[in-house]
N, C-alpha and C positions, 0 to 999 in steps of 0.2 A: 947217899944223897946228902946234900948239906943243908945243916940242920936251918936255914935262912929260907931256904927255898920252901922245903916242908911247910915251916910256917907263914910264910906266903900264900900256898896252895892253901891251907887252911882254911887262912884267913878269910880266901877267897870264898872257898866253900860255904865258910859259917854266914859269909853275908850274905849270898847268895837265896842258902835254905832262911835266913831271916826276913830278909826280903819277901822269896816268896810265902812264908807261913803270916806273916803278916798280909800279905793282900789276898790271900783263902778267906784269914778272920773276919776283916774288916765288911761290914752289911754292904752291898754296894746297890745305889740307890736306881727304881724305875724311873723314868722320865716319862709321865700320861700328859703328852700335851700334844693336840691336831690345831691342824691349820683350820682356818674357818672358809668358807666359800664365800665369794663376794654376793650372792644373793643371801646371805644371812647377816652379815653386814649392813646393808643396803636393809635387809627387813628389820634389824634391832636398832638402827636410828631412825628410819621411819616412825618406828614404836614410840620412843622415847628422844627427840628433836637436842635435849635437850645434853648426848652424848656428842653431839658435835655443832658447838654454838657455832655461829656464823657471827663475825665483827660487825659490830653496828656503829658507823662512820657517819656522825652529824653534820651534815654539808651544807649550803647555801642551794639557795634556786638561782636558775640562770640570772634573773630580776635581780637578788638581793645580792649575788658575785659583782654584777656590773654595776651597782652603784656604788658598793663598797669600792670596788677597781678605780670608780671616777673620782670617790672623793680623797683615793688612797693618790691616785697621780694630780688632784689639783692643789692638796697641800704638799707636795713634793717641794724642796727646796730649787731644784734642778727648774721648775718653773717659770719661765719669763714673765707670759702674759696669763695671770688670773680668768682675766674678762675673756680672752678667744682663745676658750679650750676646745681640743678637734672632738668630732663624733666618734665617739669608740666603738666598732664591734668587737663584739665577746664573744667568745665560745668556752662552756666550760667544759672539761675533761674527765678524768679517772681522779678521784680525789682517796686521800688515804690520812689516816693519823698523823697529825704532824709530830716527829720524835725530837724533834729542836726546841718547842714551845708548845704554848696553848692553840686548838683548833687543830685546823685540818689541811694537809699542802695539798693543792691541786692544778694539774697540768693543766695550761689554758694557750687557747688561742686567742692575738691581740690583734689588732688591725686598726688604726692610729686613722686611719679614711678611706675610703672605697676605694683609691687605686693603691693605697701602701698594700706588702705584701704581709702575709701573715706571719705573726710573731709568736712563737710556740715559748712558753715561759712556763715557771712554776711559783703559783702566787701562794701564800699564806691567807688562810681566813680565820677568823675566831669570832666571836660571840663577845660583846663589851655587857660591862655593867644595866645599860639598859635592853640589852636584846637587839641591839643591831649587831650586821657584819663589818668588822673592818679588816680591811684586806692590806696583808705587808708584801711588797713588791718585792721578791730577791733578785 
């Protein structure tokens, strides 16, 4: 046989038994880890409330959304007449952290007078220097 191949075949071998004589030595490790059941879950935040906070979102009352809204569209520049502003209803919606600014965006419905149709929008509130709401209209 030629003597290239021999040591080929060798070569092969040697790696082979190193290979395996190394993965005999080496510790190979247990993995102790269970799944948990959802009634255990369900009983260990019961226990302790405080493993799954829930987001606490400072929002406006319906009262304090709508006159923010009013006085946010009667300085509008878009404004004609100051003096004969329409009667707004409001409705406010789901509101969430606002991640643009300060405050909190929330979905609203607008209605400009009792036969316009409703205006689904999402307004801006926050909280000014004195503790009122003022609302940005986007």
């Amino acid at each position: 046989m030629n003597n290239a191949v021999l040591l080929a075949i060798t070569a092969g071998v040697g790696l082979a038994v190193g290979a395996g004589g190394t993965w005999l030595v080496i510790l190979h490790p247990t993995v102790e880890a269970r799944t948990i059941t959802k009634a255990e879950l369900t009983a260990a935040i019961t226990a302790d409330p405080s493993l799954c906070p829930l987001p606490v979102v400072e929002k406006p009352s319906e009262g304090e959304a709508l006159a923010a809204y009013q006085n946010a569209q009667s300085t509008s520049p878009l404004v004609w007449d100051r003096n004969d502003m329409p009667k707004i209803f409001f409705a406010l919606g789901q509101c969430d952290k606002n991640h643009n600014g300060p405050g909190v965006s929330c979905m609203t419905t607008v209605k400009m007078s009792p036969e316009a149709q409703p205006l689904n929008r999402v307004v801006g509130f926050a909280k000014a220097a004195n503790g009122e709401w003022v609302a940005t209209i986007f």
